[in-house]
N, C-alpha and C positions, 0 to 999 in steps of 0.2 A: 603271183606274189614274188618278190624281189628277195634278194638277203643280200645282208651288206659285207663286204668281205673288210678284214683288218686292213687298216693302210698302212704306209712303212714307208721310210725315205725313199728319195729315188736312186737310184742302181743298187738297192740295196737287198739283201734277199732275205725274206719272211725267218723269223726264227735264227737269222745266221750271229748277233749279238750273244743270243744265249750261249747257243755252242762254240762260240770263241771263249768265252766268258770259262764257259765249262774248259773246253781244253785247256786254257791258262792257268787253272787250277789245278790241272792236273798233273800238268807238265810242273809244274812247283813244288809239287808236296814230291811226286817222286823224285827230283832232282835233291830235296831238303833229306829225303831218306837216304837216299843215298852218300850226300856228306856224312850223317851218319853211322851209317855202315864202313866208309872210309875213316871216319875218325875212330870210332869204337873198335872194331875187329881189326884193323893194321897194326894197332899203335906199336909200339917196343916201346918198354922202358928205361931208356937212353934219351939223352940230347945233351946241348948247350942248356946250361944252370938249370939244370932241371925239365925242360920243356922236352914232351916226349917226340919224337918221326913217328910222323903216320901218314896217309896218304889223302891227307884235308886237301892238300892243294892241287893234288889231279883233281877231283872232284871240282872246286870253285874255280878250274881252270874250265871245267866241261859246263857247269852252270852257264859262267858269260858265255864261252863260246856256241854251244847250244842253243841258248835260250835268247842271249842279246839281252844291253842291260837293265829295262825295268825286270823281266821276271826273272832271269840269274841272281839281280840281288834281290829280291823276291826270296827267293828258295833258299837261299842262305841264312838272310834274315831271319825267314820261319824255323831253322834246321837253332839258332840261337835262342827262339824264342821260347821252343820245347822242352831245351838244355835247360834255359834258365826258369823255369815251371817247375822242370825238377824231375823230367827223365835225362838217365846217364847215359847221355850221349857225347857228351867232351871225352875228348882223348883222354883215355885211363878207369872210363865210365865217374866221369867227374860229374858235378852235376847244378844246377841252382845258382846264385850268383857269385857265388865267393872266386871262381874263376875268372871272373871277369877283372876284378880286384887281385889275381892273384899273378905270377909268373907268363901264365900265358893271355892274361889279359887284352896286352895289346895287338896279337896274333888275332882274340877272339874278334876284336872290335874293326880289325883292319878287312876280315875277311871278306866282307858284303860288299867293300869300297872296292875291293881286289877284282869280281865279278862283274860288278859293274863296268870298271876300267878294261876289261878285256871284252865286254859287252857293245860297250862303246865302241870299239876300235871293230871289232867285227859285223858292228850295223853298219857302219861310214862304209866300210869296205861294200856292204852287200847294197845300200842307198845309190853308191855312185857307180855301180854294176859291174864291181871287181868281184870272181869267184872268191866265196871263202875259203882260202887254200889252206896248210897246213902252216906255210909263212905267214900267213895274216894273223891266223892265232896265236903264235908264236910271237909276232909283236905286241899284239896286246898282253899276253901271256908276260913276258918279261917286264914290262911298263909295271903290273900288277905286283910281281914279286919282289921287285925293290919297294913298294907303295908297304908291304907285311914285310918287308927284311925292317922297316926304318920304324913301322908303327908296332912291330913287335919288340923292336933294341929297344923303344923307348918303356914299355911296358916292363920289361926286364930292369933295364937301369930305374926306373921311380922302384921297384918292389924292390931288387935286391940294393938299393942303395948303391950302384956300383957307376965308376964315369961313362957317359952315354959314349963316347969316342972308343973305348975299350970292349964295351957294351956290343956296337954296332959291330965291332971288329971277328966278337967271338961270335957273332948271331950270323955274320957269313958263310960258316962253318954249315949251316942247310941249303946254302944255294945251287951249288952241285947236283945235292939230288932233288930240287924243287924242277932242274932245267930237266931232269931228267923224267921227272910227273908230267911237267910241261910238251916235251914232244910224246909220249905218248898219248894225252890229252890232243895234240894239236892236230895229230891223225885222225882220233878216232873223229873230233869233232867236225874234221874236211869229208870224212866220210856219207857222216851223217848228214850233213848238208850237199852231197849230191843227191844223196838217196832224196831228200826233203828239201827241194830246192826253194818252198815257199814259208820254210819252217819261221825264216825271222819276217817274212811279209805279215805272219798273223799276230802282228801286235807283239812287237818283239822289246 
């Protein structure tokens, strides 16, 4: 008697969709944890017009560059979608939508496009079979931070009513230490990409 075995594409290996499928989820929801660990337990309450420093943007610097950008902005996205459900996890243990709508609205909304955009710049790199170095995140990484300096002024000047040009001017006032989230993100991420050289091959 015969038995028939599963068929499956060809070069392809039995069972290996699921467990990409599985990793990509996992690899997300911890990356979405961890923005919130970095948003909620950093924060100070200090900034420009109110908007508090915390260490969001190492984290959605490590998302894209880790992850490459469908699942960095993936993991971002989920880390908002939590927030706004209604666990406090925005900076300050804020929580639900009024944030969105509020002061740091356009920080929130810019963040996933930030990930992405370093996401991007670190697949091209790794496609056309340049090492992911600490420089390559680095460029995406800075691409990204003007993309949340411009989309967050503008979130600021619609709430506080204030001129977007003066607006932009005072929201520069985090860029300093964003460069400074940014190289140590840019490291850890070169690192981990030696260690895991096929980390953005698996559906990045």
């Amino acid at each position: 008697m015969t038995t028939s075995e599963p068929t499956s594409k060809p070069g392809s290996k039995p069972g290996s969709r699921k467990t990409v499928t599985t990793a990509d989820i996992a690899l997300i929801a911890t990356f979405a944890a961890l923005v919130a660990v970095c948003s909620v337990a950093t924060a100070l309450p200090f900034g420009v017009n109110g908007v508090p420093v915390t260490l969001q943007m190492f984290a959605i610097f490590l998302c894209g560059a880790v992850l490459g950008p469908r699942r960095g902005f993936l993991a971002v996205l989920l880390y908002l979608a939590v927030g706004a459900a209604g666990l406090p996890i925005f900076a300050g243990g804020a929580s639900g939508l009024a944030p969105f709508a509020g002061v740091t609205g356009g920080y929130l909304i810019a963040f996933p496009f930030a990930a992405l955009v370093v996401g991007l710049v670190v697949e091209r790199a790794h496609r056309s079979n340049v090492a992911v170095t600490a420089t390559v995140v680095a460029i995406g990484g800075v691409l990204a931070d003007l993309l949340v300096w411009v989309a967050g002024s503008v979130g600021i000047s619609l709430y506080a009513d204030t001129p977007f040009g003066s607006t932009l001017k005072g929201a520069a006032a985090y860029i300093p230490a964003d460069l400074v989230k940014l190289a140590v993100a840019a490291v850890v991420a070169a690192a981990v990409h030696r260690a895991f050289p096929t980390l953005l091959s698996r559906r990045g």
